[in-house]
DOVOBA-770556 format. One line per field, with one value per residue (C-alpha): chain; residue number from 0; y, x, z; residue in three letters. Coordinates in nm, 4 decimals. Layout:
N
kette	A, ...
nr	NUM, ...
y	Y, ...
x	X, ...
z	Z, ...
rest	ALA, ...
% end
This chain:
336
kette	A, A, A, A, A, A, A, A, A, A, A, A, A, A, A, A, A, A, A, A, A, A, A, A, A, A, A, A, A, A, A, A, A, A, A, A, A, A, A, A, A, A, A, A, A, A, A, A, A, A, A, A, A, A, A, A, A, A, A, A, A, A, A, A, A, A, A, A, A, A, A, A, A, A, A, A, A, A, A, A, A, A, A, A, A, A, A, A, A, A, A, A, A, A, A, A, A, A, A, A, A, A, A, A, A, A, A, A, A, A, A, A, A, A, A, A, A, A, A, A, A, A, A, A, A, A, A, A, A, A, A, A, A, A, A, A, A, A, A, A, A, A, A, A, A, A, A, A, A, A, A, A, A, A, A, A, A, A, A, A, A, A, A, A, A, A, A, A, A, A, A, A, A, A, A, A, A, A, A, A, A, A, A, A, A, A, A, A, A, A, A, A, A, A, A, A, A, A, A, A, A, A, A, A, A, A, A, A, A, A, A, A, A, A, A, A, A, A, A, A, A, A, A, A, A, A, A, A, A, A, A, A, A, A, A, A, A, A, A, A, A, A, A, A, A, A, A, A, A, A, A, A, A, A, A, A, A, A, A, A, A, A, A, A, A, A, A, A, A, A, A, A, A, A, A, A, A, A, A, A, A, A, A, A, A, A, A, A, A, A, A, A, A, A, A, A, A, A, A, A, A, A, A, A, A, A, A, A, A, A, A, A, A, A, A, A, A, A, A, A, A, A, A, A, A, A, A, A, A, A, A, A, A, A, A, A
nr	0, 1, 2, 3, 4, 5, 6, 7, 8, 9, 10, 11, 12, 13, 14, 15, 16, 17, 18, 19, 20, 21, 22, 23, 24, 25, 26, 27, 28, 29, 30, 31, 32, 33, 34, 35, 36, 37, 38, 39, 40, 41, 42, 43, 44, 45, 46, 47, 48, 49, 50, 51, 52, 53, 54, 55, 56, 57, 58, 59, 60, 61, 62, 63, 64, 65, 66, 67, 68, 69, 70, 71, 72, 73, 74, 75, 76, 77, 78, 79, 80, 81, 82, 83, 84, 85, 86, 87, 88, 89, 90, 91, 92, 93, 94, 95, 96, 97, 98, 99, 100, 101, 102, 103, 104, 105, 106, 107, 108, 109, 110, 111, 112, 113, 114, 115, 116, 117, 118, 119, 120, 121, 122, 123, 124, 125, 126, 127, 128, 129, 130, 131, 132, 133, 134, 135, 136, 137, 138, 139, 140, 141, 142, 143, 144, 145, 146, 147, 148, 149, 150, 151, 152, 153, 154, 155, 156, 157, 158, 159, 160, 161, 162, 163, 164, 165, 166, 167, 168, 169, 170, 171, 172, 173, 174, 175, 176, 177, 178, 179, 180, 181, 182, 183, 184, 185, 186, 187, 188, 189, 190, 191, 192, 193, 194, 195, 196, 197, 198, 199, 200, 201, 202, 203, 204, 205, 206, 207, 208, 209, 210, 211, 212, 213, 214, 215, 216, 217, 218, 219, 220, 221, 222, 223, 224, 225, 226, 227, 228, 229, 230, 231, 232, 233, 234, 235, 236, 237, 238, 239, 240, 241, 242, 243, 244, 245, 246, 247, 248, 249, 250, 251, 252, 253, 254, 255, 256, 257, 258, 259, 260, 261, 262, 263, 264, 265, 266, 267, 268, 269, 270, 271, 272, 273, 274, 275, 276, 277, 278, 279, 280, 281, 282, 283, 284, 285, 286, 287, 288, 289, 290, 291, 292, 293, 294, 295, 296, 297, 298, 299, 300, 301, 302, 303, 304, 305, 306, 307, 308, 309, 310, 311, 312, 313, 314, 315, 316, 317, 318, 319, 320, 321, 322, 323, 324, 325, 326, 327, 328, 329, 330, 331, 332, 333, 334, 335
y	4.0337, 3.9535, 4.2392, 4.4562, 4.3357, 4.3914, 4.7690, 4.7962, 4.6930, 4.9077, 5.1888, 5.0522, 5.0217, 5.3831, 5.5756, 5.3766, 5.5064, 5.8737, 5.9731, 6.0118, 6.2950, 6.6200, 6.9255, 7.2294, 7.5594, 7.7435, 7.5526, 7.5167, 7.8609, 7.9362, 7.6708, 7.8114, 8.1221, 7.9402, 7.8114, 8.1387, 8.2667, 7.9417, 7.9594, 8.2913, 8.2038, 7.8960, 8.1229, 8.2906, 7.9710, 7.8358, 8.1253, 8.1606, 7.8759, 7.8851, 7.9172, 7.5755, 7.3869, 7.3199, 7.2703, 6.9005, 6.7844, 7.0802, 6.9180, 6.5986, 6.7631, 6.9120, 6.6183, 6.4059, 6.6233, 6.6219, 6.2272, 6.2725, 6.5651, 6.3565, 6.0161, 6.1144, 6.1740, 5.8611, 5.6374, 5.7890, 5.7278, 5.3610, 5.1843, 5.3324, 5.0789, 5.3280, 5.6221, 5.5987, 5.3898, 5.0725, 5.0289, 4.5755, 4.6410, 4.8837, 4.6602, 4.5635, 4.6773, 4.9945, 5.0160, 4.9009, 5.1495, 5.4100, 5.3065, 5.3394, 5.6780, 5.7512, 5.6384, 5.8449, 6.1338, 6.0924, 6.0637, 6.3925, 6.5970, 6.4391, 6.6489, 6.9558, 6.9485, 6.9816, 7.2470, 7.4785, 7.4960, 7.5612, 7.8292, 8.0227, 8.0052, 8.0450, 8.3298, 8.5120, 8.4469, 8.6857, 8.5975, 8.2507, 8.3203, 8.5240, 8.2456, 7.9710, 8.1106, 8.0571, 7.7311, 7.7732, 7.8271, 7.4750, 7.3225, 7.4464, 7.2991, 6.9806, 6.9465, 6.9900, 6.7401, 6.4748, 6.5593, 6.7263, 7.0530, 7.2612, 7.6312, 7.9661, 8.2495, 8.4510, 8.1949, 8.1806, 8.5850, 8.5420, 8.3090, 8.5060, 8.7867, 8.5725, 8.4607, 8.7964, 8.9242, 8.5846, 8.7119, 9.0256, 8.9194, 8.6325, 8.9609, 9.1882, 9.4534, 9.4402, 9.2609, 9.1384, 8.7914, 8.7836, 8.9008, 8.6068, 8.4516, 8.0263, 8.0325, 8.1601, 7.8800, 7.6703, 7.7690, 7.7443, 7.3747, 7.3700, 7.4617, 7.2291, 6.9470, 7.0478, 7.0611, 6.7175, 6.5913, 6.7808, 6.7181, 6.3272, 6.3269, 6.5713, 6.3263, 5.9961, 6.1924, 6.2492, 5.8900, 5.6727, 5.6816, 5.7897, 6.0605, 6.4104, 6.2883, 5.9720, 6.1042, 6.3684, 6.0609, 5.8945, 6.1646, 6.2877, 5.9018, 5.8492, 6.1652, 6.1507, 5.7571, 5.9403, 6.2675, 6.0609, 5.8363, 6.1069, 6.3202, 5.9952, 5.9731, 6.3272, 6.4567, 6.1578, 5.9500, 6.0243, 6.4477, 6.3363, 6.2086, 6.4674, 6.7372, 6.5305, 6.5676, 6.9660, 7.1032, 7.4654, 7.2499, 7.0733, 7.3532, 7.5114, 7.1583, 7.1040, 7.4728, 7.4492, 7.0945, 7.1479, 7.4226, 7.2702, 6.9344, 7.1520, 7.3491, 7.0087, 6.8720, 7.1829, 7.2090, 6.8575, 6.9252, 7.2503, 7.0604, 6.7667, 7.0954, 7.3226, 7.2795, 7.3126, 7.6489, 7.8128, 7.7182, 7.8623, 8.2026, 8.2441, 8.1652, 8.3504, 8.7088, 8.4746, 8.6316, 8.9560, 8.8399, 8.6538, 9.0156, 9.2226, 8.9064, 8.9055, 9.3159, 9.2849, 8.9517, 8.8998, 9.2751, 9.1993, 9.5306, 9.5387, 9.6199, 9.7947, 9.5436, 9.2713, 9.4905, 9.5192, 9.1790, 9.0735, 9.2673, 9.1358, 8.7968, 8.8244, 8.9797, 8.6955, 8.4102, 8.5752, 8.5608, 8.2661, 8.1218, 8.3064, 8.1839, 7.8236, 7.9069, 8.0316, 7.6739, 7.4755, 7.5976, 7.5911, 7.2137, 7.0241, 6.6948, 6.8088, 6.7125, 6.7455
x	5.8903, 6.2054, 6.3927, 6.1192, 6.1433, 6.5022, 6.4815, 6.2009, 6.4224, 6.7105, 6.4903, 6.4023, 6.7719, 6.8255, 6.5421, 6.5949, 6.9879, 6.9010, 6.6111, 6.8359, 6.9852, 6.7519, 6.8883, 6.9527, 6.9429, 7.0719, 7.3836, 7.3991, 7.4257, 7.6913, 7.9266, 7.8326, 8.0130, 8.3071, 8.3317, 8.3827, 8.6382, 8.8697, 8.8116, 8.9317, 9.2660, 9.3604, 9.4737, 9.6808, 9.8577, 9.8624, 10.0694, 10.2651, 10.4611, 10.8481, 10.8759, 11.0503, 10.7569, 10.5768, 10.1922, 10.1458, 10.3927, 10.2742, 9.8681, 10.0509, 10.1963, 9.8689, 9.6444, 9.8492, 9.8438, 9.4636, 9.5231, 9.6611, 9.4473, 9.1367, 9.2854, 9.1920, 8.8300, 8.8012, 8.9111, 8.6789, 8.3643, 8.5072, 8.4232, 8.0904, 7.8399, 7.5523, 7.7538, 7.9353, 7.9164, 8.1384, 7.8684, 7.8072, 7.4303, 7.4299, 7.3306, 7.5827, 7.4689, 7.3902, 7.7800, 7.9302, 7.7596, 7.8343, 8.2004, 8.1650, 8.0326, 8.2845, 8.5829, 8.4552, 8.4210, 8.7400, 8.9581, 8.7596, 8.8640, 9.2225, 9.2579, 9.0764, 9.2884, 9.6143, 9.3961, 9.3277, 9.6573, 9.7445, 9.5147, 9.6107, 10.0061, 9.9259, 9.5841, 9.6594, 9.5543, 9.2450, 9.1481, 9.1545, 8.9323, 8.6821, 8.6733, 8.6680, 8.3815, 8.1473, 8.1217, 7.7128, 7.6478, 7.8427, 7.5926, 7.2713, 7.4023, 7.4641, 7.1227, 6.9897, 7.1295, 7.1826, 6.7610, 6.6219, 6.5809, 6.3554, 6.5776, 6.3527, 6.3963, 6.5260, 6.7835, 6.9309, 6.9446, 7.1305, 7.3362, 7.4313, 7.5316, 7.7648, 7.9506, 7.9807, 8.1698, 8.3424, 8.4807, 8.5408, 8.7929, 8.9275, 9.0376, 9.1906, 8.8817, 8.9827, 8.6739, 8.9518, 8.9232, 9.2643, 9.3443, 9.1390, 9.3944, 9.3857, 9.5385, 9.1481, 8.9709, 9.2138, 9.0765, 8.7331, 8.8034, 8.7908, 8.4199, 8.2993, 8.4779, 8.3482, 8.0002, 7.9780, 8.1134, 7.9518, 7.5983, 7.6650, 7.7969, 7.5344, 7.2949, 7.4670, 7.4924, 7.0799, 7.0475, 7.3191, 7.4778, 7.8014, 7.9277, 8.0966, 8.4262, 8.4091, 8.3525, 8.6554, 8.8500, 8.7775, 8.8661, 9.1978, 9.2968, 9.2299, 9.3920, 9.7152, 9.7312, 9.6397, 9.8888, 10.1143, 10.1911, 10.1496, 10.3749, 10.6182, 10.5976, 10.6565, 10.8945, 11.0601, 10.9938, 11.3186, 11.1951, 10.8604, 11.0712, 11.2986, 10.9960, 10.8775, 11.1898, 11.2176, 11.0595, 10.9470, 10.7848, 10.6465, 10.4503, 10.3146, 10.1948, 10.0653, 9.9250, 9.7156, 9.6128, 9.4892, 9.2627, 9.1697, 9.0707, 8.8772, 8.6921, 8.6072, 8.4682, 8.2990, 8.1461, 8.0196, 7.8572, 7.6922, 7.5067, 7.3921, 7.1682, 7.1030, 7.0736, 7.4104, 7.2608, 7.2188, 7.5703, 7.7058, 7.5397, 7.7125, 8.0516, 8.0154, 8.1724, 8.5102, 8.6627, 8.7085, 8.8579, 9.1254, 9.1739, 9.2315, 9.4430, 9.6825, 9.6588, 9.8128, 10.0163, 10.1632, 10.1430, 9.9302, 9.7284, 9.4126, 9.2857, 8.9884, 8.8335, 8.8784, 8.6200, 8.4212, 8.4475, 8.3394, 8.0355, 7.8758, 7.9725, 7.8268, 7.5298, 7.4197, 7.5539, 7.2939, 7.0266, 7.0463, 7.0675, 6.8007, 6.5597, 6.7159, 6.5341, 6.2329, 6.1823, 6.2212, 5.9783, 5.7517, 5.8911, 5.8606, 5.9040, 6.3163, 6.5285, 6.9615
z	8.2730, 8.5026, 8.2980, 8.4214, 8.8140, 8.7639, 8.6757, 8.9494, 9.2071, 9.1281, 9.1176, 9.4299, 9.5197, 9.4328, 9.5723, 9.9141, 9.9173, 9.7806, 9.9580, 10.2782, 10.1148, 10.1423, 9.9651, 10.1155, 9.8628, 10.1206, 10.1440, 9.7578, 9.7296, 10.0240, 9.8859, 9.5261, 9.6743, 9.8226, 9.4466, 9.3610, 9.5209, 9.4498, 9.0764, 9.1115, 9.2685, 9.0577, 8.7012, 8.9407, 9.0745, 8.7881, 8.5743, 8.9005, 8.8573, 8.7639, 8.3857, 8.3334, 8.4676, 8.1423, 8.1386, 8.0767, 8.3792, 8.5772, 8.5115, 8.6442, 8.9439, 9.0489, 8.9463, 9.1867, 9.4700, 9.4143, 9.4502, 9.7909, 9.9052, 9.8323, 10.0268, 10.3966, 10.3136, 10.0818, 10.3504, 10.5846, 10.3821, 10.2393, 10.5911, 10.5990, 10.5360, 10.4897, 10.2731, 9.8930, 9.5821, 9.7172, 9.9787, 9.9652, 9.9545, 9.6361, 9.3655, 9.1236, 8.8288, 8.9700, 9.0558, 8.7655, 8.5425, 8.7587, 8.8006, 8.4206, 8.3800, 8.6568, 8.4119, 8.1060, 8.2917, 8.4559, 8.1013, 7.9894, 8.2885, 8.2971, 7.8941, 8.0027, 8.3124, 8.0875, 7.8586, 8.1687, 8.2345, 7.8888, 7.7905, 8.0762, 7.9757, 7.6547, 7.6209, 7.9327, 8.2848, 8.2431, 7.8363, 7.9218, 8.3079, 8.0840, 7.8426, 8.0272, 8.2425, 7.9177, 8.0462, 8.1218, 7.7708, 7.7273, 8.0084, 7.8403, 7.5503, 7.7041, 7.8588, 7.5264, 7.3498, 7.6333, 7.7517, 7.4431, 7.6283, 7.3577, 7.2819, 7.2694, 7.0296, 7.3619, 7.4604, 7.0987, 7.1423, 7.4628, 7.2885, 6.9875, 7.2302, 7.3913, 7.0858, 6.9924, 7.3271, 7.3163, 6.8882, 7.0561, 7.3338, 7.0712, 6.8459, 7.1352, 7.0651, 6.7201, 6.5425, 6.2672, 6.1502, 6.1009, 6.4926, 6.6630, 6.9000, 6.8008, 7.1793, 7.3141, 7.0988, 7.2717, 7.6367, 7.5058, 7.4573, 7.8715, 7.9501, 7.6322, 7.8492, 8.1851, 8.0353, 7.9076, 8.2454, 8.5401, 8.2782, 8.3502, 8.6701, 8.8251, 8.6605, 8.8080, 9.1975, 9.1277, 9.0660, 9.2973, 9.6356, 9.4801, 9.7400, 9.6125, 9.7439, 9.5453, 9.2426, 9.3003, 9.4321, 9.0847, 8.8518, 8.9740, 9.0306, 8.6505, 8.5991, 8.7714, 8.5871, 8.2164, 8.2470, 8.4057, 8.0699, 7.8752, 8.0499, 8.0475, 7.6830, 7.6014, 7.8395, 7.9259, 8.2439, 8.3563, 8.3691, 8.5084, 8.7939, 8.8422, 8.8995, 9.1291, 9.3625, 9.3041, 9.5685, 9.4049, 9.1472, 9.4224, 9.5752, 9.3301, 9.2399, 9.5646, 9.6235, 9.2760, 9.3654, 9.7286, 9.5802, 9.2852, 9.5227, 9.7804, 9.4619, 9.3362, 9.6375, 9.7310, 9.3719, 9.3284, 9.7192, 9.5799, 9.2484, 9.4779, 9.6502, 9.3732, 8.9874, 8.8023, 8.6479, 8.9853, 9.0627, 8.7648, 8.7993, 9.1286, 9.0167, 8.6204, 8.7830, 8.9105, 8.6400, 8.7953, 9.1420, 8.9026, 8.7276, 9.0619, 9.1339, 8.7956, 8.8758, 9.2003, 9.2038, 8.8338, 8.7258, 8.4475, 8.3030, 8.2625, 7.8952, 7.8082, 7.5564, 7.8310, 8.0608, 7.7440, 7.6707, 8.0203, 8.0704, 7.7007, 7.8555, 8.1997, 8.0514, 7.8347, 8.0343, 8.3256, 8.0652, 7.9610, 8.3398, 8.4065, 8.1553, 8.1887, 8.5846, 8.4519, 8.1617, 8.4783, 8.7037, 8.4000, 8.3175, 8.6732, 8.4569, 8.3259, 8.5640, 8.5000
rest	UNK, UNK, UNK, UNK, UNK, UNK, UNK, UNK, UNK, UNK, UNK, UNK, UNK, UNK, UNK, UNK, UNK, UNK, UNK, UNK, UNK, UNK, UNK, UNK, UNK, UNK, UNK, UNK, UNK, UNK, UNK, UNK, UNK, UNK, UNK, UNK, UNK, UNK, UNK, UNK, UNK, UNK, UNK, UNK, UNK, UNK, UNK, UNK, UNK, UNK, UNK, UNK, UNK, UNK, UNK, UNK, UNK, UNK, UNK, UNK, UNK, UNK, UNK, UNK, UNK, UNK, UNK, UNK, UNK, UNK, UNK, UNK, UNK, UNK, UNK, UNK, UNK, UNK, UNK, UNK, UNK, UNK, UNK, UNK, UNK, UNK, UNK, UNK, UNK, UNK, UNK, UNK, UNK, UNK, UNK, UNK, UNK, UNK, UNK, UNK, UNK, UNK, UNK, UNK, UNK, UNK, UNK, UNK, UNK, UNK, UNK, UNK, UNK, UNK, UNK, UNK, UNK, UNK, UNK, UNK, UNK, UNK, UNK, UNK, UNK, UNK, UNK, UNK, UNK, UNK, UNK, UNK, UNK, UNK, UNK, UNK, UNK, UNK, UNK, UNK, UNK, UNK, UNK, UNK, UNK, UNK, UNK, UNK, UNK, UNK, UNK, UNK, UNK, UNK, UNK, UNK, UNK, UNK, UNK, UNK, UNK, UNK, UNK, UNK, UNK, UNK, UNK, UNK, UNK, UNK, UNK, UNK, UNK, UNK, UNK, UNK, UNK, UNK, UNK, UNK, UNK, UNK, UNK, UNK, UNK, UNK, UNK, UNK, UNK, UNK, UNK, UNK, UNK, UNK, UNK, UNK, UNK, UNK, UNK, UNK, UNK, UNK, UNK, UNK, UNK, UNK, UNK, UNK, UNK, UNK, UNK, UNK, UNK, UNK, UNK, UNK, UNK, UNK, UNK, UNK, UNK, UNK, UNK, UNK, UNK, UNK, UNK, UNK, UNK, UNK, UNK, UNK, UNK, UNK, UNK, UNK, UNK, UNK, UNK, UNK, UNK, UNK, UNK, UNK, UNK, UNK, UNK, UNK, UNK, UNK, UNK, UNK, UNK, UNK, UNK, UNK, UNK, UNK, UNK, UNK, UNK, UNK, UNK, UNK, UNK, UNK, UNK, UNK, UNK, UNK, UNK, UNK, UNK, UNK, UNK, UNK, UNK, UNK, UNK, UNK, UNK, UNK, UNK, UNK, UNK, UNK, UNK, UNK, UNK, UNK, UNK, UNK, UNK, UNK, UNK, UNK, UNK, UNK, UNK, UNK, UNK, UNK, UNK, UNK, UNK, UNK, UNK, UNK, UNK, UNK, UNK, UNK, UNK, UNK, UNK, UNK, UNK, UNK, UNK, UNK, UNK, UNK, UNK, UNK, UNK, UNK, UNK, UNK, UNK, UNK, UNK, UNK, UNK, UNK, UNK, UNK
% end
């Protein structure tokens, strides 16, 4: 009986502190756009960067300047007795367990932060863009098994279709086995990450007062604090150290942190308005600013079984958004 009051009043707790919030599709869907556009010019930044910056200190680099890129607006919000999770009225179970789901999340983006920069170095800025943008297919996924979302004969179709442009680009337009880059399956290990995360944390923004800024503020603490030992152990403290006092390492760091921070923000804004699917159909085609980018800016050429590739991907990944729309309106009990 009192364990049942007690979940009663921290539903109570949370529907009082969330139904302030009203979303706004119209927003969603403007800084869905903005999303776009920045995911496009991070590979770019990223595979910019002077040769002898390796990936893992480089993840540190940019991970930190997220740190301080995210301070100004987390000290706004702190204060703020009616805004954010560290509010003294928010119940503290109801901030512990999100503090918790805050940490998890924040150690699985801190590795697929040092795996986006690798399978960009490694695949090729646009392989690893194209790849990486399969990241929908992840989320779908992820809502299955984390709310036992039932799959159609039409989404596995969609599905199938995708794996099959995703083969092709892995084998250069080849279709050999033997020709499947590993260094692709490598950036594919970025949008299974991202899926499991954004799944939980758009959940945990439904459900507390935890503010977009917050939860950014969170993850790129945890992930300067994780790539920082790691980097340490690696590379040596003493190199760690020394990039930080070299100032071309320095901007890059900071250029691919500031807009990695303000895609983050922006992002974690959008979901709070629209569903994560909705979001992702607006930002699937980033791929192709990033190629007119690498054109243009790192001289990269454009190969025919990447435009290939890309259209068998954008085509499925649609469908399957699409008909991940259409199950919802038909479900009004799922919620992500």
């Amino acid at each position: 009986m009192v364990d049942k009051q007690n979940h009663s009043q921290n539903l109570h707790s949370i529907n009082k502190i969330t139904q302030r919030f009203y979303p706004n599709r119209r927003i969603g869907i403007k800084l869905s756009f903005i999303s776009l556009i920045l995911l496009g010019i991070l590979p770019i930044i990223s595979n910019s960067r002077p040769s002898t910056l390796n990936a893992l200190n480089f993840a540190f680099y940019l991970s930190f300047w997220e740190l301080i890129c995210s301070l100004p607006l987390f000290f706004y919000e702190l204060p703020q007795s009616s805004v954010g999770i560290f509010q003294k009225s928010i119940d503290s179970k109801i901030q512990n367990k999100t503090l918790l789901i805050m940490g998890i999340t924040g150690i699985i983006f801190s590795i697929a932060t040092f795996f986006y920069v690798l399978s960009f170095e490694k695949a090729g800025t646009v392989n690893a863009a194209i790849a990486i943008q399969t990241y929908p297919l992840f989320s779908i996924l992820m809502e299955f098994v984390l709310f036992k979302k039932k799959k159609r004969l039409n989404e596995l179709i969609f599905t199938l279709v995708l794996m099959v442009g995703i083969y092709y680009l892995g084998t250069e337009g080849t279709w050999l086995i033997s020709g499947f880059s590993p260094w692709l399956a490598l950036a594919l290990i970025v949008p299974i990450l991202w899926s499991i995360a954004h799944v939980i944390i758009k959940h945990t923004l439904d459900t507390s007062p935890i503010t977009p800024n917050q939860v950014t503020f969170i993850r790129v603490l945890l992930s300067s604090l994780i790539l920082f030992g790691i980097s340490s152990l690696v590379n040596g403290i003493n190199v760690v150290f020394d990039g930080l006092i070299n100032l071309e390492f320095q901007i890059f760091g900071f250029l691919m942190g500031i807009v990695y921070y303000l895609e983050l923000v922006n992002w974690f804004y959008a979901v709070k308005h629209v569903d994560v699917s909705v979001a992702s159909s607006i930002t699937t085609p980033n791929p192709v600013i990033t190629m007119i980018f690498a054109l243009f800016i790192l001289k990269e050429p454009i190969e025919i079984y990447q435009l290939v590739a890309m259209i068998i991907i954008f085509t499925s990944l649609y469908g399957l958004l699409w008909l991940g729309r259409v199950n919802n309106h038909k479900n009004n009990n799922y919620k992500i």
